[in-house]
Each structure stands twice: as structure tokens, then as C-alpha cells.
C-alpha positions as CSV (number, residue, x, y, z in Angstrom):
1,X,106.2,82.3,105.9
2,X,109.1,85.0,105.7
3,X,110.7,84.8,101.9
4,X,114.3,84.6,101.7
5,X,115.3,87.3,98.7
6,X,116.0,85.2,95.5
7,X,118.3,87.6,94.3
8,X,120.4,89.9,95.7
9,X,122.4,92.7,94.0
10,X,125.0,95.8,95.0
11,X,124.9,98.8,93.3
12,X,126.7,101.9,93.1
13,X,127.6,105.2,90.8
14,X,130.5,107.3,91.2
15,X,131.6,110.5,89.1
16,X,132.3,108.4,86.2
17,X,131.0,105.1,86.3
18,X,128.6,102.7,87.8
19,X,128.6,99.2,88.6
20,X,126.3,96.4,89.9
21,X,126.4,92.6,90.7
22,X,124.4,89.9,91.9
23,X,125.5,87.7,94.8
24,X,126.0,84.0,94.4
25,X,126.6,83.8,90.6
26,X,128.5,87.4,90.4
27,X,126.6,88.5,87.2
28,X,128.4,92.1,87.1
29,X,127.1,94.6,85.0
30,X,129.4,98.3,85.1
31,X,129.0,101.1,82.5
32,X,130.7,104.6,82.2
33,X,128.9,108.2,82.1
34,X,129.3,110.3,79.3
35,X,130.2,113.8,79.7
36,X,126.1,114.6,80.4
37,X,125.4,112.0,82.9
38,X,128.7,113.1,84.8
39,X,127.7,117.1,85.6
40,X,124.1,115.2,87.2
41,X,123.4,114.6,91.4
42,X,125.1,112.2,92.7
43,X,121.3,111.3,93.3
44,X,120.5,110.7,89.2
45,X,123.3,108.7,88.8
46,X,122.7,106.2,91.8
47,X,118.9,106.2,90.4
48,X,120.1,105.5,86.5
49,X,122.7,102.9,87.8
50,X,120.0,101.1,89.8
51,X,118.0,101.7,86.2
52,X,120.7,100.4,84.0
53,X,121.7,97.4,86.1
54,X,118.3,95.6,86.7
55,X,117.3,96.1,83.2
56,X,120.5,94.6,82.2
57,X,119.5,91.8,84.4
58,X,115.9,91.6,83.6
59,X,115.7,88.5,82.4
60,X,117.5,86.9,85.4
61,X,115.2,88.4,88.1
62,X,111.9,88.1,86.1
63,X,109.3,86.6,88.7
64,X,112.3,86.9,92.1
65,X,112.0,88.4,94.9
66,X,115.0,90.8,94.8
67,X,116.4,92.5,97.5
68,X,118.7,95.7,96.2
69,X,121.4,97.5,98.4
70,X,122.6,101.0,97.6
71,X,124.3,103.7,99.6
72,X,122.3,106.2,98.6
73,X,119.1,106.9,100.6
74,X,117.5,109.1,98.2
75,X,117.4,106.2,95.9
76,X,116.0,103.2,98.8
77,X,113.2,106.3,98.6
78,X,112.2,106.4,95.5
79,X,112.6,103.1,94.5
80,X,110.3,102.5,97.3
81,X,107.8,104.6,96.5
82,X,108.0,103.4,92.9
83,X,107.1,100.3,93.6
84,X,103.6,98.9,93.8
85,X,104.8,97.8,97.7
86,X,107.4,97.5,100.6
87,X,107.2,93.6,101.7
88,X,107.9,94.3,105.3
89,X,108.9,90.5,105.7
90,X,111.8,91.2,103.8
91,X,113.1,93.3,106.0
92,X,114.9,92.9,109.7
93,X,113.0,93.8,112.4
94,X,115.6,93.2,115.1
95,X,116.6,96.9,115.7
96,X,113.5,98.2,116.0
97,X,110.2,99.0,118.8
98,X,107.6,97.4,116.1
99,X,104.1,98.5,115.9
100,X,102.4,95.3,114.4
101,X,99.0,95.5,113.5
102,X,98.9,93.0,110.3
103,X,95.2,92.1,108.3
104,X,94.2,88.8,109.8
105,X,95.3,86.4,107.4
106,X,98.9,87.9,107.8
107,X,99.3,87.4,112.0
108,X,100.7,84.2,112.0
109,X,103.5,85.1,109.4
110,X,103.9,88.3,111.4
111,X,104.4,86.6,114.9
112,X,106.8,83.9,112.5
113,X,108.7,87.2,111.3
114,X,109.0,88.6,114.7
115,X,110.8,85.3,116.5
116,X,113.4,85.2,113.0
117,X,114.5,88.4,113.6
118,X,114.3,88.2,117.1
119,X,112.2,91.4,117.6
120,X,110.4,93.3,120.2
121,X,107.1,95.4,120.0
122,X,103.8,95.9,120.2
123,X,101.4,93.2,118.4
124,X,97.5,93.7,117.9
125,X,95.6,91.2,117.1
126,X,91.5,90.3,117.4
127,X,90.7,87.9,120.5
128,X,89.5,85.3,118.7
129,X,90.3,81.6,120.0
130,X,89.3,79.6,117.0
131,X,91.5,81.6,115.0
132,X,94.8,79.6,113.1
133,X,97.3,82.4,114.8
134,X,95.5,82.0,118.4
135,X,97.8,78.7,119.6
136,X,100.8,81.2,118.5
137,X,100.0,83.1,121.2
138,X,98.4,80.9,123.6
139,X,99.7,77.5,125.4
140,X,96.9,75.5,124.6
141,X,97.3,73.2,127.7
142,X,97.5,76.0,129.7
143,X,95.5,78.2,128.3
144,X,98.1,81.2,129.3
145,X,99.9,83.8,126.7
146,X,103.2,81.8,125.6
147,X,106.7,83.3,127.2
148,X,107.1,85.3,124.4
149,X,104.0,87.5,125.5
150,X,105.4,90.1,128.2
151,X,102.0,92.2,128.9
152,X,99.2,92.4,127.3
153,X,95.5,94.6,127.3
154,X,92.6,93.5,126.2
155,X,89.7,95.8,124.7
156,X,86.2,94.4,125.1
157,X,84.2,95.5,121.8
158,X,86.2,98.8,121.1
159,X,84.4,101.9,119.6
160,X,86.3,103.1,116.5
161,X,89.2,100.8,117.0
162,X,89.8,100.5,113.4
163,X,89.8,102.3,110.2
164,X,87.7,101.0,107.5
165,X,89.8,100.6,104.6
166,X,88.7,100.3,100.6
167,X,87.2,97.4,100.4
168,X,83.4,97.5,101.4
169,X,83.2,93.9,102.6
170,X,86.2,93.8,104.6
171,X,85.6,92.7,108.4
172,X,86.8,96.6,109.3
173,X,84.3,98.3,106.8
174,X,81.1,97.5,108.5
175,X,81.0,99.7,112.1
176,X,80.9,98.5,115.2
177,X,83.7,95.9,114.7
178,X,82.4,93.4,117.3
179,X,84.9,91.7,119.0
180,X,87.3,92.0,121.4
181,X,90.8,93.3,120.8
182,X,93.9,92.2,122.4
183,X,97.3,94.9,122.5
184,X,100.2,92.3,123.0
185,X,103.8,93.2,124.4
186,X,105.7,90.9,122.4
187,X,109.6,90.3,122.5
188,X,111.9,87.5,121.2
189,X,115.3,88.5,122.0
């Protein structure tokens, strides 16, 4: 089920100062640079603000799910890549062609995600009726792909479909993966 962020909080550094708060309760934290900080990228001192105001806030977003806005997209990239994971459900899908291809126990919040947003792209999933995300996709009564569905192929047993990952006892590790594969074109707007 897509998270809604528990916190959300607007930062930004200019020359001399930088400045954060968090919406709904307005906690603001602002500081100004000393004559060091102010000779610094642009870059460093939207990073350090970003530094400065979540540990000033640390105890407030200790176990949330943040979501952080800044106007600098160095920063969005190294924060991300920082960060032990991007939670793609906590993002908006809606303005782009997605390439879905989540583990298994992830489909059904996937397709969930997909009609929030009200996206469009290309899901692929294993053909596998007794599945909990099969009726999802399928009319049960009818046993056709739900409106939602626009084309689809299906790929009976493929040959190196998939890329065994880390983990030796994964479903993908062991080759041939046997079972057929379905590529859905899938759009909710």
C-alpha cells in the first residue's frame, strides 16, 4: 500500500543563510554562514542546509517517512545516493512511460501505485493465476485482462528472461525460470 510521507520539509541556502521547515506544524529551523561557509558552491551549502536542518529535527522525524524538497538537483543526487534506498512509492508516477518490473511480493502495491497516480507504462509480471496480484489484472468472471490492460504479450517459459540477483534461493537465481511471463500495457489516466 503506497505510504503517504509523514513528514515533509522545504529547504534552501542562499549566500548567507539557510533555512528549512516542516509542513503542518511549521517547525522552522534557519541559520547564517560564517564568512567560510559563504565563499563554498552553492552546491555545499544546499548539502550542509539539508545537513543542519534534519539534524535539528532529528528527534521529530526519528522512525517517518520523510519526504525532502530542495531546488538544487545536485543535492536530490546525493542525498539519494546516500541513502540506503529510493522508495519509488513515494514518488509520482503520472508524468512518466514506466518500466515496471517489481519482485513478486511488490506487484499488487505496484499496480495500487500505478491507478493513484494515474500512470501509464509497461508492467511485467509472471503468469501465474493463483497469484494474490492475478485478480488485479484479471476479471475473474470473465476471465479477460481488466480495462486498465491496453495490450499485452505473453512469453511461454522464456530463456534468460531474468537476472539472478544476490540471493541464492531467490525464484530468479536458479536457471531456467519456468513459467510464463506476461509484458502488460498498462495505463490509468
Amino acid at each position: 500500500m503506497f505510504r503517504l510521507p509523514e513528514r515533509i520539509i522545504y529547504s534552501d541556502a542562499s549566500e548567507y543563510a539557510g533555512a528549512g521547515f516542516t509542513v503542518g506544524d511549521n517547525h522552522i529551523v534557519h541559520f547564517m554562514w560564517d564568512k567560510e561557509d559563504r565563499i563554498k558552491s552553492s552546491t555545499w551549502r544546499e548539502l550542509k542546509a539539508v545537513k543542519n536542518i534534519l539534524e535539528s529535527l532529528q528527534l521529530m522525524l526519528c522512525g517517518k517517512l520523510v519526504k525532502l524538497y530542495t531546488d538544487n538537483q545536485n543535492v536530490v543526487k546525493i542525498v539519494q545516493k546516500g541513502t540506503s534506498g529510493v522508495d519509488a512509492f513515494a514518488y509520482d508516477w503520472s508524468k512518466f512511460n514506466n518500466w515496471v518490473v517489481p519482485p513478486v511480493n511488490l506487484i499488487t502495491r505496484a499496480i495500487n501505485h500505478m491507478q493513484m497516480c494515474k500512470a501509464k507504462g509497461v508492467l511485467v509480471v509472471p503468469k501465474w493465476k493463483s497469484a494474490i496480484f492475478w485478480p488485479r489484472i484479471v476479471d475473474r468472471f470473465t476471465d479477460t485482462y481488466k480495462k486498465f490492460v491496453k495490450d499485452f504479450r505473453e512469453y511461454k517459459n522464456p530463456k534468460n528472461f531474468f537476472v539472478a540477483g544476490s540471493h541464492d534461493n531467490s525464484i530468479f537465481a536458479k536457471q531456467p525460470f519456468n513459467s510464463h511471463v506476461l509484458v502488460l500495457l498498462v495505463d490509468f489516466s
